[in-house]
C-alpha positions as CSV (number, residue, x, y, z in Angstrom):
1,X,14.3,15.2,-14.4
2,X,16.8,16.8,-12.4
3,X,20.3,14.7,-11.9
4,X,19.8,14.3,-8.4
5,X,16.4,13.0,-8.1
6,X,17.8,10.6,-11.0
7,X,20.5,8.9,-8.6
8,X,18.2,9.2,-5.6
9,X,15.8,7.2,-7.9
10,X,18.4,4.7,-8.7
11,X,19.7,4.5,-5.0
12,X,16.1,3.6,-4.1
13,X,15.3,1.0,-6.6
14,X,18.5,-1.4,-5.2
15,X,16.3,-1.9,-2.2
16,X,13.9,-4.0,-4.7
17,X,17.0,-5.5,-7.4
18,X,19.4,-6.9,-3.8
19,X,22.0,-9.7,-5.5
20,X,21.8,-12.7,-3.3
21,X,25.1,-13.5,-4.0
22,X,26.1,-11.1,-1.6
23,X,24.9,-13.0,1.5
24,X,27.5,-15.2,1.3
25,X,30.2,-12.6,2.0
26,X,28.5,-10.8,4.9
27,X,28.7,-11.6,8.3
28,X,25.0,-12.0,9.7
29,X,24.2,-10.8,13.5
30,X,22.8,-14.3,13.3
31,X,26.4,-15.6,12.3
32,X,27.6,-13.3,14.8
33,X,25.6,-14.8,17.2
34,X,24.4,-11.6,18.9
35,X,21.3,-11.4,20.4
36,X,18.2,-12.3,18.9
37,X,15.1,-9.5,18.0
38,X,12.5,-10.0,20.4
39,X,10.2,-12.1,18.4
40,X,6.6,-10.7,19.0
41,X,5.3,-7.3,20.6
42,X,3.4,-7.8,24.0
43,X,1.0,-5.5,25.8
44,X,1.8,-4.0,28.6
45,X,1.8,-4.6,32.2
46,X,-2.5,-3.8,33.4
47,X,-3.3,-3.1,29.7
48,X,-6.7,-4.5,28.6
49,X,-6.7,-7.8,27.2
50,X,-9.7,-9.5,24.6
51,X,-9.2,-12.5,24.3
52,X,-10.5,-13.6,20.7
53,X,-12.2,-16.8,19.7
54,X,-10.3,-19.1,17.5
55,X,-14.0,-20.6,15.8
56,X,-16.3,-18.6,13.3
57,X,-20.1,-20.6,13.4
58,X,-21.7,-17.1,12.2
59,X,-19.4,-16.8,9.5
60,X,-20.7,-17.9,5.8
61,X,-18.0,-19.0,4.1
62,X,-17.4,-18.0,0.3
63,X,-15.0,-19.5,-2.5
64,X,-11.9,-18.1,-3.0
65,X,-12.8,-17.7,-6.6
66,X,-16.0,-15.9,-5.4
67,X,-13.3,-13.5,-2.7
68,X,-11.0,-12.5,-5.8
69,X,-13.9,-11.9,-8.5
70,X,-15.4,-9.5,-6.0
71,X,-12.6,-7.9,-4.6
72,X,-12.4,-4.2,-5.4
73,X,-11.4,-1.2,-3.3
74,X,-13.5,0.3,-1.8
75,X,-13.6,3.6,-0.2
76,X,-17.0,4.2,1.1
77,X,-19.1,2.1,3.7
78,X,-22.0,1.7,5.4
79,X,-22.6,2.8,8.7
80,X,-23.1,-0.3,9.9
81,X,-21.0,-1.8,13.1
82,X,-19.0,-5.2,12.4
83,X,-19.4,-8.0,14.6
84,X,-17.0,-8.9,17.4
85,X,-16.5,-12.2,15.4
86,X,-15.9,-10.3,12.2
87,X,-13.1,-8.2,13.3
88,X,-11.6,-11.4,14.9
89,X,-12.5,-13.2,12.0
90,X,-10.2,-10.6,9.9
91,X,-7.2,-10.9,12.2
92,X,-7.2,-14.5,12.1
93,X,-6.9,-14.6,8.6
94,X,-4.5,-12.0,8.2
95,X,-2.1,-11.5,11.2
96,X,-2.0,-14.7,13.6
97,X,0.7,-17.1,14.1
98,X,0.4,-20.7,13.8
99,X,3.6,-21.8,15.0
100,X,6.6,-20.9,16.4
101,X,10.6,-21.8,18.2
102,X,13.5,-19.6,18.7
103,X,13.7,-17.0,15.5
104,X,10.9,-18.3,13.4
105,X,7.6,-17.8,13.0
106,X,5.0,-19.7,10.9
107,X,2.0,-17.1,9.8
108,X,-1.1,-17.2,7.7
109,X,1.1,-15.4,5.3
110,X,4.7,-15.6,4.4
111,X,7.6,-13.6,5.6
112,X,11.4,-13.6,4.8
113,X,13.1,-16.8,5.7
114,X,10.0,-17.3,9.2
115,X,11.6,-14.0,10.6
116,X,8.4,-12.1,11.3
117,X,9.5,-8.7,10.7
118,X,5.2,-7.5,11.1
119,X,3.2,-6.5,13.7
120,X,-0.6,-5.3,13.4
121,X,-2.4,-2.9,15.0
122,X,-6.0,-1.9,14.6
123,X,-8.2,1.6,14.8
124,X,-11.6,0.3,15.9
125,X,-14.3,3.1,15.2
126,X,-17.3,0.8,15.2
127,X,-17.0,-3.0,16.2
128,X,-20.1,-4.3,18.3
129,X,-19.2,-4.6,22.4
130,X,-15.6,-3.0,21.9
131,X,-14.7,0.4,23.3
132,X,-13.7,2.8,20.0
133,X,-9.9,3.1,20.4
134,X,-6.2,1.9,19.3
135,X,-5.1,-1.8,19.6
136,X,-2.1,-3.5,19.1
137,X,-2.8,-7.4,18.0
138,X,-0.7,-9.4,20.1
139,X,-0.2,-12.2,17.6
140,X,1.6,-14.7,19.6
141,X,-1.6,-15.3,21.7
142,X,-4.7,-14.4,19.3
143,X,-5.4,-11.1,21.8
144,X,-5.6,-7.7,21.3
145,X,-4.6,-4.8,24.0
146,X,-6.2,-2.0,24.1
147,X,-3.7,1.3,23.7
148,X,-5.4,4.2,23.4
149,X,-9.3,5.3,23.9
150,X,-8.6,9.2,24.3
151,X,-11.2,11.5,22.5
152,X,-10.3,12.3,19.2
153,X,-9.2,9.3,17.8
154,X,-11.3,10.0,14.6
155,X,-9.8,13.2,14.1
156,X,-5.7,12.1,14.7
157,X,-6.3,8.7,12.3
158,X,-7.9,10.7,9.6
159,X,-5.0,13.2,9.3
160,X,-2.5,10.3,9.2
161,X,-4.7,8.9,6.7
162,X,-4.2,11.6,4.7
163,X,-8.0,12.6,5.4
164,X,-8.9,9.0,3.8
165,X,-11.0,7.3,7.1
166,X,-14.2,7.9,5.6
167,X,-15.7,7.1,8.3
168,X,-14.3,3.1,8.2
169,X,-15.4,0.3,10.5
170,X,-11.6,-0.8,11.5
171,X,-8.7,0.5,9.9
172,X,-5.7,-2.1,10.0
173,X,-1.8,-1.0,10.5
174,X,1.3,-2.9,9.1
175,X,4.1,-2.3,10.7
176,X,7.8,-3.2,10.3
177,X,10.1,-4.3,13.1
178,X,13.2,-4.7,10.2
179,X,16.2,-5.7,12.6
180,X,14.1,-9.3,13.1
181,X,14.9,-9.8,9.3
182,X,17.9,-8.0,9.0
183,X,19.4,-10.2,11.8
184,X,19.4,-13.4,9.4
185,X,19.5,-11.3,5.9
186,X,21.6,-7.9,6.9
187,X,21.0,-5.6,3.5
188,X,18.8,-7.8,1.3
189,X,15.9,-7.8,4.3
190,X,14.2,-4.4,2.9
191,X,12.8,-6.0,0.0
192,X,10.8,-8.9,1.9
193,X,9.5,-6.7,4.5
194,X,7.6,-4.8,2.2
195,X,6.5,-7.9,0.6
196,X,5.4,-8.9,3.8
197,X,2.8,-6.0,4.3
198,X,1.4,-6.9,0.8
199,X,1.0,-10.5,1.6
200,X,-0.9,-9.1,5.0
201,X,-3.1,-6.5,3.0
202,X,-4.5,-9.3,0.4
203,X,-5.5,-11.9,2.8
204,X,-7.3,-8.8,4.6
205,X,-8.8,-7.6,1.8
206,X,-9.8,-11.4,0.7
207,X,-11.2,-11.8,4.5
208,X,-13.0,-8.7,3.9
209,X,-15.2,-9.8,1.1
210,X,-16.1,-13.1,3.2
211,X,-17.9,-10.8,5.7
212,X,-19.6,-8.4,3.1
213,X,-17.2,-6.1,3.8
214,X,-14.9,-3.8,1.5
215,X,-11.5,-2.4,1.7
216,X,-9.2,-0.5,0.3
217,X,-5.2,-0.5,0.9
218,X,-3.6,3.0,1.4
219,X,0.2,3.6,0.6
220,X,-0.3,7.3,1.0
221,X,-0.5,8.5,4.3
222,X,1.6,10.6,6.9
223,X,4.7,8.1,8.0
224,X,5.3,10.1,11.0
225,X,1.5,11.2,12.2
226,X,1.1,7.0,11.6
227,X,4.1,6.0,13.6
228,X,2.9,8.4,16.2
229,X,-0.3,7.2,16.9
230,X,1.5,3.7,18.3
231,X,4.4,5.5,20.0
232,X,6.8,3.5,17.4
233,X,9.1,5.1,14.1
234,X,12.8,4.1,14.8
235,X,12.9,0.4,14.8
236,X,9.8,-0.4,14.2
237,X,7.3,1.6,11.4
238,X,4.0,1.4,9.2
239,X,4.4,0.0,6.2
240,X,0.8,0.1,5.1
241,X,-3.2,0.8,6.6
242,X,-6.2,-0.6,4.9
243,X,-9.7,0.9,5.7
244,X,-12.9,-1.5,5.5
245,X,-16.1,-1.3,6.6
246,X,-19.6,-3.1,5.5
247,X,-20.6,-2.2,1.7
C-alpha cells in the first residue's frame, strides 16, 4: 500500500479512536454560548402535510427475539404496496421524537449526549393512498412533507443508489446535520453521528420484519447524487439509505 493512502488511512481512523480527555480543554460553541443548531428540520411554507397516526390496531405484533432471528438483508421484494399504517408504523419506530427542551432531544434511538444530529427522509415508490415521491419526516410532529413528486423519481434514486432500488416499497435516508453535535462535543462529535445512523437502520430493519417486510442497509451509494435529491450536502448529509419492501 502506497505511503499516502497509509496516513490518509490513519488520519481517517481518529475519527472512530477521539480521546475524551480532550473535551476538557476545548472551548464548546455551547460554552461559548453562541447560538444554538436549529433543533429539527420543518417543511416548508404550503408544502403538503400527512399527518400520521400515533396507534397501530392492524399491526401484529412479533417478539423481539422472533425480529432478530429473522432479520436478514434482503434485496429483492415483492410487488406488493405497504400500508399507509406500515410506513407510519416504520417511522415511528425508527425516527420520532418522544421528548424534547432547549438542545435535547429524546428519540426511539440514542444520539450523542440528546443532540439529535439525524434527520429522515423517505423515497415512497409504492405506499397505499400516498402520491410516489420524496418526503422529508418532520420528526418533531410525527408528519411527513411531501418534497418532490417530479417524474423520474425511480430513475434519479436508483443511480444514487448505486443502481440498488430494486424496485423497493420505501427507501429510508439518514442524514447528518453534525454542527447540532459538534456544538456540545466540537471534534469528538463524528464518531456518534455515525453511530447514530446505525442505531436508526436496526430499529428500521427490526420494524421491518414486524410488518413481513425485508430490508437491507446500503453504505455504498453516490454521496453527492444522494445529497442532491433533498437539496442538502454542506451542513447537513446522508449517512446511510435502507431499501425494504414486502418479502
Amino acid at each position: 500500500m502506497e505511503e499516502y493512502v497509509k496516513k490518509e488511512i490513519q488520519n481517517n481512523r481518529r475519527a472512530i479512536k477521539e480521546d475524551w480527555r480532550e473535551l476538557r480543554t476545548v472551548k464548546t460553541d455551547r460554552q461559548l454560548e453562541l447560538e444554538r443548531p436549529v433543533m429539527f428540520k420543518q417543511a416548508k411554507e404550503g408544502a403538503l402535510i400527512i399527518d400520521l397516526m400515533k396507534e397501530f390496531p392492524n399491526i401484529k405484533q412479533k417478539t423481539l427475539e422472533e425480529c432478530i432471528k429473522s432479520r436478514r438483508s434482503l434485496r429483492k421484494y415483492k410487488d406488493e404496496e405497504l400500508t399507509l399504517e406500515e410506513l407510519t408504523y416504520l417511522l415511528w419506530e425508527t425516527s420520532r421524537v418522544d421528548s424534547y427542551k432547549p438542545g435535547v432531544t429524546f428519540r426511539t434511538i440514542p444520539t450523542g449526549g440528546a443532540t439529535n444530529s439525524m434527520e429522515t427522509y423517505v423515497f415512497i415508490n409504492k405506499v397505499q393512498g400516498i402520491e410516489k415521491g420524496l418526503y422529508l419526516y418532520i420528526q418533531d410532529k410525527h408528519q411527513l412533507t411531501l418534497l418532490d413528486n417530479n417524474e423520474g423519481l425511480d430513475e434519479k434514486v436508483n443511480a444514487a443508489l448505486y443502481g440498488q432500488l430494486r424496485g423497493a416499497a420505501v427507501t429510508f435516508f439518514f442524514t447528518a446535520t453534525p454542527y447540532r453535535t459538534e456544538y456540545k462535543y466540537a471534534h469528538l462529535s463524528h464518531k456518534m453521528i455515525a453511530m447514530e445512523a446505525g442505531h436508526a437502520a436496526q430499529n428500521l430493519s427490526l420494524a421491518s420484519e414486524v410488518i413481513d417486510c425485508g430490508a437491507v442497509c446500503l453504505a455504498a451509494y453516490i454521496q453527492e447524487y444522494c445529497d442532491d435529491l433533498f437539496a442538502i450536502g454542506e451542513e447537513e448529509f446522508v449517512t446511510y439509505a435502507v431499501t425494504l419492501g414486502k418479502r
